[in-house]
C-alpha positions as CSV (number, residue, x, y, z in Angstrom):
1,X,115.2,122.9,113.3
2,X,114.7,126.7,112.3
3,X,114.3,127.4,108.7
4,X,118.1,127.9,107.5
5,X,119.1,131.4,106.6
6,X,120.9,131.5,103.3
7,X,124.1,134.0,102.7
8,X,123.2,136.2,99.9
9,X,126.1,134.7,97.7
10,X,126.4,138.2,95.6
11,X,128.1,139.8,98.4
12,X,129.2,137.0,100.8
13,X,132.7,136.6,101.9
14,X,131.8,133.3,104.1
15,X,131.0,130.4,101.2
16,X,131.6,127.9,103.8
17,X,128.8,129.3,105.4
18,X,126.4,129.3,102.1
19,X,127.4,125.6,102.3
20,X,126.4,124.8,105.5
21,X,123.3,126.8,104.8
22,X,122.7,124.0,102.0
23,X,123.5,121.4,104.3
24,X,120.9,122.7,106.6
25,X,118.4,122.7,103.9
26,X,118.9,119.1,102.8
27,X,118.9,118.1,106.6
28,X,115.5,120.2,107.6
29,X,113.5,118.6,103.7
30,X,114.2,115.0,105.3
31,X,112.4,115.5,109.0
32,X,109.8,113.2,109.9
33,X,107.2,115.9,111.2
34,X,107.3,117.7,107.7
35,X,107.1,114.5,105.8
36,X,104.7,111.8,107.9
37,X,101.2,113.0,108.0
38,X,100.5,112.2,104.2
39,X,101.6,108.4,104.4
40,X,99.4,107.6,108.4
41,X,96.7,104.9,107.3
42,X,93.1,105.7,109.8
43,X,92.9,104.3,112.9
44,X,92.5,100.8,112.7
45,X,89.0,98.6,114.1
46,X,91.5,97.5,117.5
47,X,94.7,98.8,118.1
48,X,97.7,100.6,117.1
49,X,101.4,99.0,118.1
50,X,104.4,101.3,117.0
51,X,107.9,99.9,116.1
52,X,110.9,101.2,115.1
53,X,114.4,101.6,115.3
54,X,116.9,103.9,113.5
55,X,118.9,107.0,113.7
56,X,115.8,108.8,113.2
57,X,113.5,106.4,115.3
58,X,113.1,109.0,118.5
59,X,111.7,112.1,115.6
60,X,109.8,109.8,113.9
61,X,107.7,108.7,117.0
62,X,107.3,112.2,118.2
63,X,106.5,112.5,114.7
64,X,103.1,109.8,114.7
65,X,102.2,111.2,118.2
66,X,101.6,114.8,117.1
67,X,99.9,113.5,114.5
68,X,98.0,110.6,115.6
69,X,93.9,111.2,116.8
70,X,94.2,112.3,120.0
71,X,91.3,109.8,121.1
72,X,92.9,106.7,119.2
73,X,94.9,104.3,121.2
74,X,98.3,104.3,120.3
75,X,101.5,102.6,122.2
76,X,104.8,100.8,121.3
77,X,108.7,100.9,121.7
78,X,111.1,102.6,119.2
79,X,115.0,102.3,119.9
80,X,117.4,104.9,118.2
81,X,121.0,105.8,118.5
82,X,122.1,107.1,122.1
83,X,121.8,111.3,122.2
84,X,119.3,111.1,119.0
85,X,116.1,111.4,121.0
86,X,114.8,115.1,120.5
87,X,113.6,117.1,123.0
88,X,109.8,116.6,123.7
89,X,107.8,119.5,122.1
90,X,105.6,121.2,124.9
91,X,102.3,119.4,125.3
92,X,102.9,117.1,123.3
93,X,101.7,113.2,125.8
94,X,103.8,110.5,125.6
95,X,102.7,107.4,124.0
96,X,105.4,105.6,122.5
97,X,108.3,104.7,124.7
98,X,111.5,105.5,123.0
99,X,114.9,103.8,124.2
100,X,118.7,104.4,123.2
101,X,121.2,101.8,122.4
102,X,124.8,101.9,120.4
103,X,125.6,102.1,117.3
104,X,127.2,101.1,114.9
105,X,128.5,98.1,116.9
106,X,125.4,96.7,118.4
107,X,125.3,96.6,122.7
108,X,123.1,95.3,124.7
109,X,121.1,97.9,125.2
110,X,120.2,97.3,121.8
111,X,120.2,93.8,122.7
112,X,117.3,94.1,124.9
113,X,115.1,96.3,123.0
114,X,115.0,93.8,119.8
115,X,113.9,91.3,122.4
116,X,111.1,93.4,124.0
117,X,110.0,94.2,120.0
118,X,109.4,91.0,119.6
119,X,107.4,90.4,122.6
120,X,104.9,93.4,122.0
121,X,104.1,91.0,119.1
122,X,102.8,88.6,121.0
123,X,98.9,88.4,121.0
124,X,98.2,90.6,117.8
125,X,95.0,89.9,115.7
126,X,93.9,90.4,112.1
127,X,92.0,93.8,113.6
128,X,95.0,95.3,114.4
129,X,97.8,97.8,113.0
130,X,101.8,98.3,113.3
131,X,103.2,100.7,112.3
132,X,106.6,100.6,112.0
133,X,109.3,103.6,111.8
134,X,112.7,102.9,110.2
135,X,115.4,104.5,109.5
136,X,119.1,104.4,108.8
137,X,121.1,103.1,112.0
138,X,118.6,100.3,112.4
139,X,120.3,97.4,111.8
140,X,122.7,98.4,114.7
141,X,120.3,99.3,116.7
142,X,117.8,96.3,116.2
143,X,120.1,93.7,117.3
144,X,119.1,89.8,117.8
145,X,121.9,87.5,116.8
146,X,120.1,84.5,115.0
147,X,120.0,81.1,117.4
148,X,122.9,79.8,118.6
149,X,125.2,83.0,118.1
150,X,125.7,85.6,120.8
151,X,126.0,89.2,121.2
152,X,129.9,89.2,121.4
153,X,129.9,87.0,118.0
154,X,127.8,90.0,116.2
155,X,129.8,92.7,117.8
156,X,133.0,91.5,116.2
157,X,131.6,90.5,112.7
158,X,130.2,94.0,112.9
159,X,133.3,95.5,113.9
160,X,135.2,93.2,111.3
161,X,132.7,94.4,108.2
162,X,133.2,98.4,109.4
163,X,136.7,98.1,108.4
164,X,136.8,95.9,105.3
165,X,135.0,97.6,102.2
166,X,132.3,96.2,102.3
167,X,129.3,98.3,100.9
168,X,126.1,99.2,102.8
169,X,123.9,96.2,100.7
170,X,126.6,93.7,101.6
171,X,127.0,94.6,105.1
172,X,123.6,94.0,105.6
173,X,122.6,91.3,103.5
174,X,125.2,89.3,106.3
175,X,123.0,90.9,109.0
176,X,119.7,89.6,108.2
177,X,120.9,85.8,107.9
178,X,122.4,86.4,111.4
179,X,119.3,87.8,112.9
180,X,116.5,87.1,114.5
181,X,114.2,89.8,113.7
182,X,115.5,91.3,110.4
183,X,114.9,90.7,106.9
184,X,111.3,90.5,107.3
185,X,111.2,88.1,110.9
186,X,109.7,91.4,112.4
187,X,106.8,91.6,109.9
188,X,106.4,87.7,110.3
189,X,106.0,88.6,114.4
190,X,103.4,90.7,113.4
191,X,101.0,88.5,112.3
192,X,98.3,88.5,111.4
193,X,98.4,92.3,112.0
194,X,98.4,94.6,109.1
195,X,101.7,96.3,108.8
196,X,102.9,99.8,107.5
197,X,106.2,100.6,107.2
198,X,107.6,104.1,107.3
199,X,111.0,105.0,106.5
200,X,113.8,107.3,105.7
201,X,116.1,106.0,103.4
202,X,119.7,105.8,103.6
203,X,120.9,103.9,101.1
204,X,121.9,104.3,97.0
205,X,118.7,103.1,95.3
206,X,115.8,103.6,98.3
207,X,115.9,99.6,98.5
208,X,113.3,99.1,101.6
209,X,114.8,95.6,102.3
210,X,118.6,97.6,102.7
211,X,117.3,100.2,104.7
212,X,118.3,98.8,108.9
213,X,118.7,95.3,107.1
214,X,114.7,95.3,106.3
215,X,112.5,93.9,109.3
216,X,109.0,94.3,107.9
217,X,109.9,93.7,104.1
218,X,111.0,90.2,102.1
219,X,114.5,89.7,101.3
220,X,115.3,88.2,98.4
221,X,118.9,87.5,99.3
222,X,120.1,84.2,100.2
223,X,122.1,82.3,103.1
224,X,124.3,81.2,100.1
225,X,124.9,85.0,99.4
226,X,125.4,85.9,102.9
227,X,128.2,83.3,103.2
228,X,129.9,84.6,100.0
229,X,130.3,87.7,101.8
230,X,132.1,86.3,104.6
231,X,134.5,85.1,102.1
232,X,135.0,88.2,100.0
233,X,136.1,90.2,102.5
234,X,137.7,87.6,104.8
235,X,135.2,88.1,107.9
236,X,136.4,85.4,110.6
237,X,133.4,83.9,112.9
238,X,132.8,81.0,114.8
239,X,132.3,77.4,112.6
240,X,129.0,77.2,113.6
241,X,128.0,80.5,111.6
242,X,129.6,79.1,108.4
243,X,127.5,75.2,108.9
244,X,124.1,77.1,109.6
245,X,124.9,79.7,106.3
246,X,125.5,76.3,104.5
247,X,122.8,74.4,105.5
248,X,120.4,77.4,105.0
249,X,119.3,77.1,108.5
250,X,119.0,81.1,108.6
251,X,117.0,81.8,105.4
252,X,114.9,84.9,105.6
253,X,111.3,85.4,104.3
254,X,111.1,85.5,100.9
255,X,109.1,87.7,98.0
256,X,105.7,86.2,98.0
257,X,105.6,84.7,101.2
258,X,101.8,85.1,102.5
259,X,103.3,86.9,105.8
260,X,103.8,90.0,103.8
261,X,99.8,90.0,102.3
262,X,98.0,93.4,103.1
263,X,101.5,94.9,104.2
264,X,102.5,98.2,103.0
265,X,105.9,100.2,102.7
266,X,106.1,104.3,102.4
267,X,109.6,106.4,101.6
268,X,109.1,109.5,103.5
269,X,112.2,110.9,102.7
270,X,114.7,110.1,100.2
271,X,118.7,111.3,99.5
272,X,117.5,112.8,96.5
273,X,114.6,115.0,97.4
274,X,116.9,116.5,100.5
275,X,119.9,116.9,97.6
276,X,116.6,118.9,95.1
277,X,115.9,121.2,97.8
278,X,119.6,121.9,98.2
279,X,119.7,122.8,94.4
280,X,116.6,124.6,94.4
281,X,117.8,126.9,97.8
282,X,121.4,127.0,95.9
283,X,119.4,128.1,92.4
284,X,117.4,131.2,94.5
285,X,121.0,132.4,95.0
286,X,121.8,132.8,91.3
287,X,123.9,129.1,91.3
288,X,124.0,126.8,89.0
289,X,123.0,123.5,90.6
290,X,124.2,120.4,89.4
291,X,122.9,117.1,91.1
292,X,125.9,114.5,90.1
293,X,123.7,111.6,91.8
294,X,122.3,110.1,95.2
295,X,123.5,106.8,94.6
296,X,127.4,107.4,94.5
297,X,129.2,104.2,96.3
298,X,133.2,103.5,96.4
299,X,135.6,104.2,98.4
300,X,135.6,107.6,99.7
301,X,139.2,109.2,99.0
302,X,138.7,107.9,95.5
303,X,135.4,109.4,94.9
304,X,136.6,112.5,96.2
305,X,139.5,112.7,93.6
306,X,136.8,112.4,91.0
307,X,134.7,115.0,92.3
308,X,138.0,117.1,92.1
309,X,138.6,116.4,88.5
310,X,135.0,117.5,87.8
311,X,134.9,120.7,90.2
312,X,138.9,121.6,88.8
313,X,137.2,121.6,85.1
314,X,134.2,124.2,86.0
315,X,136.9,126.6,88.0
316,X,138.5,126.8,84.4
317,X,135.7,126.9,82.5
318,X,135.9,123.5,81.1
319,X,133.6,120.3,81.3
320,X,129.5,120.6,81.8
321,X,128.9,122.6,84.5
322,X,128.7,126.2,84.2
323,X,130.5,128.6,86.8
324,X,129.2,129.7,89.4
325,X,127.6,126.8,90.7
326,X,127.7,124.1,93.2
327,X,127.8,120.2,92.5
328,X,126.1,118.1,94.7
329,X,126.3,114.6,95.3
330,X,124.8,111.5,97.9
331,X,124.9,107.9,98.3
332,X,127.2,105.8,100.8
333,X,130.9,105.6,100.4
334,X,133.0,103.5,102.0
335,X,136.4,103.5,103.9
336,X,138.9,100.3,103.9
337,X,140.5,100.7,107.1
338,X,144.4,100.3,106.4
339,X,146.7,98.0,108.4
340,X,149.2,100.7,110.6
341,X,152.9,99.7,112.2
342,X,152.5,97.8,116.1
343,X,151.6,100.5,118.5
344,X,150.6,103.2,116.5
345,X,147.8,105.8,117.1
346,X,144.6,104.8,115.9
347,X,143.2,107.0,113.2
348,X,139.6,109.0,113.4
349,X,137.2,109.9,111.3
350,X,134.6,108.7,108.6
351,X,133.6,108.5,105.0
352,X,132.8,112.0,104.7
353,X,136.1,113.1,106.2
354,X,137.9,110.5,104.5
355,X,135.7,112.0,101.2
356,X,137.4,115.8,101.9
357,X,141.3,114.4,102.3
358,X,141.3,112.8,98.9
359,X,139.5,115.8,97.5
360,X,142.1,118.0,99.0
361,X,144.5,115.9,97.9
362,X,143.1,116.4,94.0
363,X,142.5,119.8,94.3
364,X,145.6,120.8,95.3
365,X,144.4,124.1,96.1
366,X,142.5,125.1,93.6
367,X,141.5,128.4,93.3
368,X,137.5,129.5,93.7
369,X,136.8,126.2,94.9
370,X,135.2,125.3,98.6
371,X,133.4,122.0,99.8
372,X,131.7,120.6,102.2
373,X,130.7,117.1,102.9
374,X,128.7,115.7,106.1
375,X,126.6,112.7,107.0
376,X,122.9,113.9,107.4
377,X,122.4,112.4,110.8
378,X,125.4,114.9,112.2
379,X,127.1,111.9,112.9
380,X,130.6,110.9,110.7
381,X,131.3,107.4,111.6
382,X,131.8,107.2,115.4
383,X,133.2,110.7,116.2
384,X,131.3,113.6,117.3
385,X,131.2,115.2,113.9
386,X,129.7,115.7,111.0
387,X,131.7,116.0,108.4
388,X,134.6,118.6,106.9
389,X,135.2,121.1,104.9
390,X,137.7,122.6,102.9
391,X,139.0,125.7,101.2
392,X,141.4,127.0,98.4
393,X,143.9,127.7,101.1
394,X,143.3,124.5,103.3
395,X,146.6,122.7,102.1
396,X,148.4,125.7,102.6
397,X,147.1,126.3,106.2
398,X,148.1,122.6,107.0
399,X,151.0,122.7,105.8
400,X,151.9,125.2,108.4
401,X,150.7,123.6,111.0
402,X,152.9,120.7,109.8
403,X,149.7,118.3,108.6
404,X,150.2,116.1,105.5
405,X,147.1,115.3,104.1
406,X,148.9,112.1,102.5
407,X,150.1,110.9,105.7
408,X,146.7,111.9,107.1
409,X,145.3,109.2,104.4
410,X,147.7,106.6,105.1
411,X,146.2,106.1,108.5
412,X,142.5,106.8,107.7
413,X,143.2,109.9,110.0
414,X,140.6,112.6,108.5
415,X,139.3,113.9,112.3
416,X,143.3,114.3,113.1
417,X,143.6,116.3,110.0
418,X,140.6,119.0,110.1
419,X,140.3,119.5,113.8
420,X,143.5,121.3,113.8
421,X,142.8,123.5,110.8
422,X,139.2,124.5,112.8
423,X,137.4,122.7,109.5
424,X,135.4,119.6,111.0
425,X,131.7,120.2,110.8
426,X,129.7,119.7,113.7
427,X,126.1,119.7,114.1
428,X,125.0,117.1,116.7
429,X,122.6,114.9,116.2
430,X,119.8,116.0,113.2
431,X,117.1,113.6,114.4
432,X,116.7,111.9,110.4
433,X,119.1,109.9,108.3
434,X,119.0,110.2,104.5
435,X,123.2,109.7,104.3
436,X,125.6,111.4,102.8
437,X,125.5,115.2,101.7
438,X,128.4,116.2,99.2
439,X,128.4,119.8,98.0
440,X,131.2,121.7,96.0
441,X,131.0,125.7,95.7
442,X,133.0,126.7,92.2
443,X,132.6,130.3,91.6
């Protein structure tokens, strides 16, 4: 990705386009190649096996290839999402094979790469390295239903948690106790290799063991925990799930377990350092940047009617930030899917869309106000964008075109709402993952 080019806000009539300059900026300070080098161990005394999976998985390879010595052996498997592999740079060889699969209901595409993972294991001694590349996406992607589940099973429990609520820690503390490979299997495969975890984070709080449900790391969550989840948000599944959650037949590695001895973990990109370089970029403009947090969960209509209230108090002068400015927010909302009437159309769209309707909503058209909010990985749920945007005169211009944004709501329809209006933001796929990117422009 270039360098973005920043408006110069003094004189610019586009501050969409300032915004999605700052979205650029957050996207390009979270790249693998501009963020691996520092955290490579040396070659190790035999060889070097690369595993990964993740939104970002197909960069970060290219990534340890450009950077790897040239004369040190290095192979392995990555899977990432399907279109997230980045074009080859010229010249650079091919050493790490890197496959697609679905997400974020698992396939078996996915299926079979977990499976191959695990087999690359096989025959690993105390004088060699893995390195393994994670990223957002992952647990998805990394699919291996625990013994006696199959895929089908996990593709509707995944399908069944994507609509209920249920935040990104949840949603994959149920994952690891129904895997094979997560929460920490893959680091036990390993042995006795060393391992060296790499990843971009995606989740409030940089928790290593969240981040693609945590397959080189211990999980300190429980089967007991797992099945609590099933009940809180009412996730049917087969009997058999429920007796092996019960029995504890499915307990992951735990903190302290000798499998995780020499291992090491490295962020390489966090939320909050891509939303710091979005405030500093915003600051060179003569902004005031406020960083509300990179850990914001909730559902997504109601955080944007927060973020409303606290953008509607700096357009009046009110409140703790300081006109002009932009406010800028991360983390991982969440969207509750709502029931709709027998034969009605499905709605489209993600958190970050969802996000923009009940700020819209709250905002009512405020003057001097203009958002943006996108997923960092160019990807809003399962459609082809982004995110949205959204204008003073957005309501207004919806209105016309005989869109309610309440109705909109009602039926979780945020793609149905913003595609009309020309305000969806896409970007295709970014190649990284650090989640969502919330920024308000109040001038």
């Amino acid at each position: 990705m270039q360098k973005p080019t920043l408006p110069d806000f003094s004189t610019s009539q586009e501050p969409l386009a300032f915004l999605k300059a700052l979205y650029d900026v957050a996207v390009q300070r979270a790249l693998p190649l501009h963020n691996t080098a520092a955290h490579l161990p040396a070659p190790p005394k035999g060889r070097t096996l690369v595993l990964g999976a993740g939104k970002a998985g197909g960069a970060m390879a290219q990534a340890v290839e450009a950077l790897w010595p040239q004369d040190a052996p290095l192979s392995g498997l990555v899977v990432t999402r399907y279109g997230h592999t980045p074009p080859r740079p010229a010249g650079l060889p091919s050493r790490i094979e890197v496959v697609e699969a679905a997400h974020p209901v698992p396939d078996a595409a996915g299926l079979q790469a977990a499976e191959r993972i695990l087999q690359l294991t096989q025959g690993l001694t105390a004088d060699d390295l893995v390195l393994c590349l994670i990223s957002g996406g992952g647990s998805s992607l990394l699919t291996l239903p625990a013994d006696g589940m199959d895929l089908h099973v996990k593709q509707d429990i995944n399908r069944q948690l994507l609509a209920s609520g249920a935040n990104i820690s949840e949603m994959n503390c149920l994952r690891k106790h129904l895997s094979r490979i997560k929460g920490g299997r893959l680091a036990a495969a390993c042995s006795p290799a060393r391992v060296v975890t790499l990843t971009i984070s995606d989740v409030p709080g940089d928790d290593p063991s969240i981040i693609a449900s945590g397959p080189t790391v211990p999980d300190a969550s429980t089967c007991a925990d797992a099945l609590a989840i099933l009940q809180r948000y009412a996730i049917t599944v087969p009997d058999a799930v429920v007796q092996a959650l019960q029995a504890g037949t499915w307990e992951t590695p735990k903190p302290g377990s000798p499998v995780f001895v020499g291992h090491s973990v490295h962020m390489i990109a966090t939320p909050q350092q891509s939303l710091e370089a979005a405030a500093d970029a915003a600051r060179t403009m003569g902004l005031n940047a406020y960083i509300l947090s990179d850990e914001i969960e909730g559902e997504s209509r109601e955080v944007g009617k927060v973020h409303a209230a606290l953008a509607r108090a700096a357009a009046k002068g009110l409140g703790p930030f300081i006109k002009p400015c932009v406010i800028l927010s991360g983390g991982e909302t969440t969207v509750t899917i709502k029931p709709q009437p027998a034969r009605s159309a499905r709605g489209r769209g993600g958190r970050a869309g969802e996000f923009c309707m009940g700020l819209a909503q709250a905002l009512q058209g405020q003057p001097g106000v203009w958002a943006l909010a996108a997923d960092t990985d160019g990807i809003d749920g399962i459609e082809d964008n982004a995110g949205a945007q959204l204008s003073p005169d957005t309501l207004a211009r919806a209105l016309a075109l005989g869109l309610k944004v309440d109705a909109h709501l009602q039926r979780n329809d945020a793609y149905g709402f913003f595609e009309p209006l020309g305000d969806l933001v896409i970007t295709g796929p970014t190649h990284t993952n650090v989640n969502d990117f919330r920024a308000i422009l109040v001038r």
